[in-house]
MMTF fields as JSON, N, C-alpha, C and O atoms, coordinates in Angstrom:
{
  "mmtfVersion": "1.0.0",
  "mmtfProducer": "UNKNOWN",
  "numBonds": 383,
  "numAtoms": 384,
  "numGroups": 96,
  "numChains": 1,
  "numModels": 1,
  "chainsPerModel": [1],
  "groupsPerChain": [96],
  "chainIdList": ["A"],
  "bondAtomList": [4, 2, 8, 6, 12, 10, 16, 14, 20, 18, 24, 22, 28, 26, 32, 30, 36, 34, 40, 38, 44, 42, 48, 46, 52, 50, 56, 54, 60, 58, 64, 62, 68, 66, 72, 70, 76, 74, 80, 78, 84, 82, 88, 86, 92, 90, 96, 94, 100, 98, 104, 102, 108, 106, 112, 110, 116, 114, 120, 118, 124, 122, 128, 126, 132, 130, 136, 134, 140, 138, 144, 142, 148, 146, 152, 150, 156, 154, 160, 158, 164, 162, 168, 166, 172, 170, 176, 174, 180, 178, 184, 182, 188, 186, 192, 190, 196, 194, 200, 198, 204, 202, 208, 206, 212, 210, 216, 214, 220, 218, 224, 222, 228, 226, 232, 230, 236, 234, 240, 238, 244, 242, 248, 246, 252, 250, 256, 254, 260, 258, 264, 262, 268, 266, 272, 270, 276, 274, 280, 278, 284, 282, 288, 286, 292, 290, 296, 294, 300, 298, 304, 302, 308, 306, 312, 310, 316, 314, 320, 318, 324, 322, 328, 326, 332, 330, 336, 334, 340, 338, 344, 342, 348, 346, 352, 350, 356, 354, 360, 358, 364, 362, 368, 366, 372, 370, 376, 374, 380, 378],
  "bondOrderList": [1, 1, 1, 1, 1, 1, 1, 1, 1, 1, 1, 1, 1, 1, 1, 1, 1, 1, 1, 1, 1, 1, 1, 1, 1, 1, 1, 1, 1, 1, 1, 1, 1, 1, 1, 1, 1, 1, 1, 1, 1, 1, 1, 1, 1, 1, 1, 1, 1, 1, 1, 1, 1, 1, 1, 1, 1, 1, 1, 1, 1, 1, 1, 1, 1, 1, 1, 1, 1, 1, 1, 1, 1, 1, 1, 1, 1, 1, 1, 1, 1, 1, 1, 1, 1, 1, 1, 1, 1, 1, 1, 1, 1, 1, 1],
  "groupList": [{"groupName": "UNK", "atomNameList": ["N", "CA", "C", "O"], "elementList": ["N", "C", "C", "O"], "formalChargeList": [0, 0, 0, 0], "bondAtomList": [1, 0, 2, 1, 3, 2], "bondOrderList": [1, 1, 2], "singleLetterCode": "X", "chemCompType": "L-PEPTIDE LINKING"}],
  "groupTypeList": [0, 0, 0, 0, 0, 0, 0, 0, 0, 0, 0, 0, 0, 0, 0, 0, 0, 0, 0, 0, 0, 0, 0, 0, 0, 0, 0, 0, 0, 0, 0, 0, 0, 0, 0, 0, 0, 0, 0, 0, 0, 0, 0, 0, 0, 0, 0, 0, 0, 0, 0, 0, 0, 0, 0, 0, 0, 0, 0, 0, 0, 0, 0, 0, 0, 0, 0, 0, 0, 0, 0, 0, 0, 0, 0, 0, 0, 0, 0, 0, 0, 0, 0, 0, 0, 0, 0, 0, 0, 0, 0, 0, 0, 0, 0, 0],
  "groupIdList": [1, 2, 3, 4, 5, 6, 7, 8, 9, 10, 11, 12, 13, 14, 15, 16, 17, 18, 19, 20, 21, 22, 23, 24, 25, 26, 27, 28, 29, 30, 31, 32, 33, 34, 35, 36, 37, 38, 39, 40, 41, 42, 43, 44, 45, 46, 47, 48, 49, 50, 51, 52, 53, 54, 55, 56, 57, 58, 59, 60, 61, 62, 63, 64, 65, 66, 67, 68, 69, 70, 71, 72, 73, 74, 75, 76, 77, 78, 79, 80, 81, 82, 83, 84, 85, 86, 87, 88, 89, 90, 91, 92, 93, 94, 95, 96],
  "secStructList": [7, 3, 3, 3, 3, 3, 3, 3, 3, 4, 4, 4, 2, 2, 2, 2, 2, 2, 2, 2, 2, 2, 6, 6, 7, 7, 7, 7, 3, 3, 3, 3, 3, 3, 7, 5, 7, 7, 1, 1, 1, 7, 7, 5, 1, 1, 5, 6, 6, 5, 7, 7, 7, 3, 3, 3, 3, 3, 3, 3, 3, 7, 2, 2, 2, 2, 2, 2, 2, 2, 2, 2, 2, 2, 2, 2, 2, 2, 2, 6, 6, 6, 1, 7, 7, 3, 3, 3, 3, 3, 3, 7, 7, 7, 7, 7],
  "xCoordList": [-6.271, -5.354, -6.172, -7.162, -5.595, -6.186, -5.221, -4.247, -6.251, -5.355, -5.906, -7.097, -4.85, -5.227, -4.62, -3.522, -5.635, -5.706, -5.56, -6.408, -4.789, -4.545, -4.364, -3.473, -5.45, -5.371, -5.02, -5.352, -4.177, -3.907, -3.033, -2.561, -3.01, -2.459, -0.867, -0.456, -0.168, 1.37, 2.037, 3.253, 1.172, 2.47, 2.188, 2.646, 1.413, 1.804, 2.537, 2.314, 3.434, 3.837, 4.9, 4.874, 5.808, 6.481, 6.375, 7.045, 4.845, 4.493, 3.543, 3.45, 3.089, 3.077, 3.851, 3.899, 4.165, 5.922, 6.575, 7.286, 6.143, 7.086, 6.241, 6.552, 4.855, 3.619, 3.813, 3.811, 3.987, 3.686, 5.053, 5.094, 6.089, 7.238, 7.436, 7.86, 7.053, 7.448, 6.026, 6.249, 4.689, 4.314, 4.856, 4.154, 5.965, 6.11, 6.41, 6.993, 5.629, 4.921, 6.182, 6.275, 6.913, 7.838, 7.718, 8.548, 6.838, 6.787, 4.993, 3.842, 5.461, 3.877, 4.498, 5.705, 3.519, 3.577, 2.729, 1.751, 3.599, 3.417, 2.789, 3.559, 1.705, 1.852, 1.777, 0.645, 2.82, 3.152, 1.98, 1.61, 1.342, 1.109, -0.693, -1.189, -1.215, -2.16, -3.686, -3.66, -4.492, -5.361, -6.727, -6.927, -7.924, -9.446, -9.848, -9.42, -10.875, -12.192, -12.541, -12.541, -13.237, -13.639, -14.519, -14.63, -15.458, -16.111, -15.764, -16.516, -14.803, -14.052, -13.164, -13.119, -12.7, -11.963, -12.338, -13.276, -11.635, -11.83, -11.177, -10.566, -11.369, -10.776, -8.838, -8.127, -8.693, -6.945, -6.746, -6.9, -6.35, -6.061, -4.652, -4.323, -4.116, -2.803, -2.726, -1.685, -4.182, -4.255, -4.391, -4.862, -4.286, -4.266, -6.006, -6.295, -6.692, -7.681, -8.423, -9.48, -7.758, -7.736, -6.592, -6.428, -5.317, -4.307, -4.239, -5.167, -2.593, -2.482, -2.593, -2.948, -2.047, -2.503, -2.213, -1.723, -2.682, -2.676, -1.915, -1.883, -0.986, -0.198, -1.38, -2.308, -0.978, -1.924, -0.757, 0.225, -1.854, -0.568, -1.296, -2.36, -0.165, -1.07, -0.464, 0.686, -1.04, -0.313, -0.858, -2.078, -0.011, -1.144, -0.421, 0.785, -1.552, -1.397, -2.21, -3.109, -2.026, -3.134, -4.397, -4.444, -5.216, -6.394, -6.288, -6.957, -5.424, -5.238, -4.532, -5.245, -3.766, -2.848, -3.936, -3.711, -4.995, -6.144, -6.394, -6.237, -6.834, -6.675, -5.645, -5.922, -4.332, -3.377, -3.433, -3.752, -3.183, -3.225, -4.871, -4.935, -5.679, -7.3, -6.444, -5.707, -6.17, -5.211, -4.686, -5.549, -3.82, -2.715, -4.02, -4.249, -4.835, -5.649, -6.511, -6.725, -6.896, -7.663, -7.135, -7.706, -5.819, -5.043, -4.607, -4.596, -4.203, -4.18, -5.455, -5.503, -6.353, -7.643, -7.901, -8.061, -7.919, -8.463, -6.887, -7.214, -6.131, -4.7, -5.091, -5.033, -5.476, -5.749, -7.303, -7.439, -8.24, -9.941, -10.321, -11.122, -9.607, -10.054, -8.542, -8.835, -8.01, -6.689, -7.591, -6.716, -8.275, -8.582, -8.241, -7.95, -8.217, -7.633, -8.358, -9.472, -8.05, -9.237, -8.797, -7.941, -9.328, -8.592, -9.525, -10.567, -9.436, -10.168, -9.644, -8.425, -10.177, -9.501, -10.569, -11.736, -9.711, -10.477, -9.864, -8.636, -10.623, -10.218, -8.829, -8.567, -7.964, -6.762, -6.236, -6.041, -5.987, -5.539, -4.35, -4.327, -3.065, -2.029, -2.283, -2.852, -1.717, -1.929, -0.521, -0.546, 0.3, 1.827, 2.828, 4.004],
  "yCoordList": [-13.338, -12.259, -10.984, -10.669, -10.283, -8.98, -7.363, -7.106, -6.608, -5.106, -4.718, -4.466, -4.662, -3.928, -2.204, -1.86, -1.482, 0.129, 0.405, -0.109, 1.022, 1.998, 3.47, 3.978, 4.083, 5.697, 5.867, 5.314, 6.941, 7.309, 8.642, 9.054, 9.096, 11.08, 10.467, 9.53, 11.39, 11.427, 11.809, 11.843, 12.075, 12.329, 10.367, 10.148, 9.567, 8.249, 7.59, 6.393, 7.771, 7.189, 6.342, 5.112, 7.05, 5.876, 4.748, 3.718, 5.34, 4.048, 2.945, 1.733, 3.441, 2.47, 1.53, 0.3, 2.022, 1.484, 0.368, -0.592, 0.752, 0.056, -1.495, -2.652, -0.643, -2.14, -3.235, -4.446, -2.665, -3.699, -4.6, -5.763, -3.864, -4.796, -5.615, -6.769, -4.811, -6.072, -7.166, -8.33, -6.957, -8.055, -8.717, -9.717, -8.778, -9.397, -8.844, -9.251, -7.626, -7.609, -6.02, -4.945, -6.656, -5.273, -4.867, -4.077, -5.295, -4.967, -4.125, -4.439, -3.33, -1.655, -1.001, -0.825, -0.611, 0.877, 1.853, 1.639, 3.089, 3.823, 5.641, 6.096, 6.268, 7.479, 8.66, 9.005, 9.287, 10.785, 11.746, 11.853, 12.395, 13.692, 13.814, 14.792, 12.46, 12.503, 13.498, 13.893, 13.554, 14.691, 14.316, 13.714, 14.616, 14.202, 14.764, 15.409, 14.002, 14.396, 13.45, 12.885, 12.669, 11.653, 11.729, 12.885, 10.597, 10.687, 10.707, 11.284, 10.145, 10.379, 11.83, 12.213, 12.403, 13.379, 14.547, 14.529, 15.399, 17.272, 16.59, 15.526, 17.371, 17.68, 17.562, 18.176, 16.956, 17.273, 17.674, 16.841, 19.01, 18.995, 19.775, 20.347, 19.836, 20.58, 22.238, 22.837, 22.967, 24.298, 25.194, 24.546, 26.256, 27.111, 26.576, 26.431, 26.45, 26.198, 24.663, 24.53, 23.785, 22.217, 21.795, 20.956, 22.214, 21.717, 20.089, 19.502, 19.163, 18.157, 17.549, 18.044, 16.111, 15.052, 13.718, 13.392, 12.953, 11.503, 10.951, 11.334, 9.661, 8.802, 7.593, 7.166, 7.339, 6.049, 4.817, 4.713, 3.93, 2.768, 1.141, 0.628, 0.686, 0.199, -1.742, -1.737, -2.92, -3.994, -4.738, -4.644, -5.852, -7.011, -7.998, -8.07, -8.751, -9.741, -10.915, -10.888, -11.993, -13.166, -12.991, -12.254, -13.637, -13.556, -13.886, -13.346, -14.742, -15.083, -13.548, -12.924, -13.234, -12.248, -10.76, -9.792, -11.021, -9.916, -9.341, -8.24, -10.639, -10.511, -9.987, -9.437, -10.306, -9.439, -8.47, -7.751, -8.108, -6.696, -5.846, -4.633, -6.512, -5.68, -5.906, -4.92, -6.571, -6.535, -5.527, -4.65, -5.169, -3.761, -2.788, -2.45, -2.313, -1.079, -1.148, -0.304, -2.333, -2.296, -1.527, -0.657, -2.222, -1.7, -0.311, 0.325, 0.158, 2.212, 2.678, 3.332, 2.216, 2.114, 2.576, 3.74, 1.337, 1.552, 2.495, 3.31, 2.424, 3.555, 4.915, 5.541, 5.146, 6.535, 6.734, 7.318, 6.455, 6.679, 7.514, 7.171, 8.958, 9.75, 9.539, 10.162, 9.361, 9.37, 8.9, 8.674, 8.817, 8.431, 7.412, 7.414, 6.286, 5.191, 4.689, 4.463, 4.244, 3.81, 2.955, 3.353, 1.613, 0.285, -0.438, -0.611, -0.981, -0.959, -2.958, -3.037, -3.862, -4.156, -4.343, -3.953, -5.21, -4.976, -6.053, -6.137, -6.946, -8.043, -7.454, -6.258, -8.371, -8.383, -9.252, -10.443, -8.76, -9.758, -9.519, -8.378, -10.1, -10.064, -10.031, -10.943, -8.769, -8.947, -9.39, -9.591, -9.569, -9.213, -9.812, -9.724],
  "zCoordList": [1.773, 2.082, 2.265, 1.605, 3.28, 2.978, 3.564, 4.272, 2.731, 3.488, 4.656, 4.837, 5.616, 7.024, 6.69, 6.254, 7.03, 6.75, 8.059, 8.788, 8.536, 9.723, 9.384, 8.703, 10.032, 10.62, 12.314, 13.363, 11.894, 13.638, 13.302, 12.242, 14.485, 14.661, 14.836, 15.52, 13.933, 13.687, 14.92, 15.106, 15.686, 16.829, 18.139, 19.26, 17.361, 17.791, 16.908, 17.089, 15.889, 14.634, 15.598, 15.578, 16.417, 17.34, 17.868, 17.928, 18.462, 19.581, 18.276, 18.469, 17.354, 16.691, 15.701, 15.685, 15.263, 14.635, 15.809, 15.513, 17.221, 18.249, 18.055, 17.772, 18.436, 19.194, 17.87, 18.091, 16.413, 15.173, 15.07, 14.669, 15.487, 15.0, 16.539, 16.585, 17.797, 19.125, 18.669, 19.0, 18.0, 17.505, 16.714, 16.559, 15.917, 14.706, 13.161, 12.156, 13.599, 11.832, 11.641, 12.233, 10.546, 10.088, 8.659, 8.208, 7.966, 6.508, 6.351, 6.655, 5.911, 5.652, 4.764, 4.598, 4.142, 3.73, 4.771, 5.487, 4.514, 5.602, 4.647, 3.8, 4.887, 4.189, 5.243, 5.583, 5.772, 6.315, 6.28, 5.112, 7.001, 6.954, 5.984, 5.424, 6.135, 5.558, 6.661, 7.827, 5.898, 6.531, 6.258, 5.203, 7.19, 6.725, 8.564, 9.521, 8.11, 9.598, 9.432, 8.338, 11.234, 11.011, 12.06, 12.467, 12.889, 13.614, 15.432, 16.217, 15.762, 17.105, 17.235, 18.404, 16.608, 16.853, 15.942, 15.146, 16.116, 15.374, 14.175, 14.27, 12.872, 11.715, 12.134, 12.928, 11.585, 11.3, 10.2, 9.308, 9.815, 8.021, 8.103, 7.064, 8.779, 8.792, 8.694, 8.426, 8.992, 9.219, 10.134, 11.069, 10.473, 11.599, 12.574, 13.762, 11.393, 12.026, 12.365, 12.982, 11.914, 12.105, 12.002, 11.117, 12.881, 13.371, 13.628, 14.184, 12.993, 13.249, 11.599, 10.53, 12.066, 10.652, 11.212, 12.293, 10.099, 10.299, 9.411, 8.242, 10.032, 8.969, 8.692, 9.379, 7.632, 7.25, 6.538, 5.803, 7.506, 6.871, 6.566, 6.913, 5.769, 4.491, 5.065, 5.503, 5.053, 5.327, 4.554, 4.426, 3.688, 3.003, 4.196, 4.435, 4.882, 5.736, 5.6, 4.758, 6.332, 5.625, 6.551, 7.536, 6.164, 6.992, 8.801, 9.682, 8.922, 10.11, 10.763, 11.549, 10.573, 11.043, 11.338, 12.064, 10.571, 11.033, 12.781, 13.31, 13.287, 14.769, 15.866, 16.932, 15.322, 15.827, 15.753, 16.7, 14.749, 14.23, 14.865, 15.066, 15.014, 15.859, 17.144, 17.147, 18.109, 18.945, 19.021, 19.037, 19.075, 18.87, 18.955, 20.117, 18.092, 17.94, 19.246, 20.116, 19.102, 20.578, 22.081, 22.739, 22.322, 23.046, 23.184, 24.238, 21.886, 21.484, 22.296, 23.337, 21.616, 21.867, 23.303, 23.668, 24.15, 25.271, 26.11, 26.973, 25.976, 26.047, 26.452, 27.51, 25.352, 24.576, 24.192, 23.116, 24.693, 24.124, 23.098, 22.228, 23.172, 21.96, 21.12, 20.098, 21.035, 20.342, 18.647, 17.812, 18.358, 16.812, 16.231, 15.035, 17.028, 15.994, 15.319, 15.791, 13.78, 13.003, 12.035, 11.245, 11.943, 11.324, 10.693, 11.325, 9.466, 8.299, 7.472, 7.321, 7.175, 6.161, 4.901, 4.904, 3.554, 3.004, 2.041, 2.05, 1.152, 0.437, 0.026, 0.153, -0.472, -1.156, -2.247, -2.002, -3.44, -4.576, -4.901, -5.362, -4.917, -5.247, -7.1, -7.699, -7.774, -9.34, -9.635, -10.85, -9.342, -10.182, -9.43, -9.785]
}
């Protein structure tokens, strides 16, 4: 199992929300209005002077379901070139 981490700029929160569920996938956590700097794009921190933010969103999916999901980003991806997309996973242990 693992966590797929998605970063991307809040004003695509639509079109991604759209691409994950016409794949399939309707269950995330989702976090609003998050903020950092990264290496493709300017600072987003939500200030006069680094305007903008990023939602980040959170999936436990199985290992197989990884590829889809790089799928989708790929696609933003080549879409949008600087748009910032940035997708991460990372082992996953169900505790509870």
């Amino acid at each position: 199992m693992k966590m797929f981490f998605f970063i991307y700029p809040d004003y695509f929160d639509k079109r991604v929300t759209n691409e994950l569920k016409q794949a399939g996938f309707r269950k995330y956590t989702k976090v609003h209005g998050t903020t950092g700097e990264g290496e493709e794009t300017d600072a987003k921190l939500g200030t006069h002077y680094a305007p903008g933010k990023n939602n980040s969103l959170f999936m436990a999916v199985s290992d197989e379901d990884v590829s889809s999901l790089l799928e989708i980003v790929q696609k933003l991806r080549q879409q949008y070139p600087t748009g910032g997309f940035r997708a991460f996973t990372f082992p996953l242990e169900e505790c509870i």
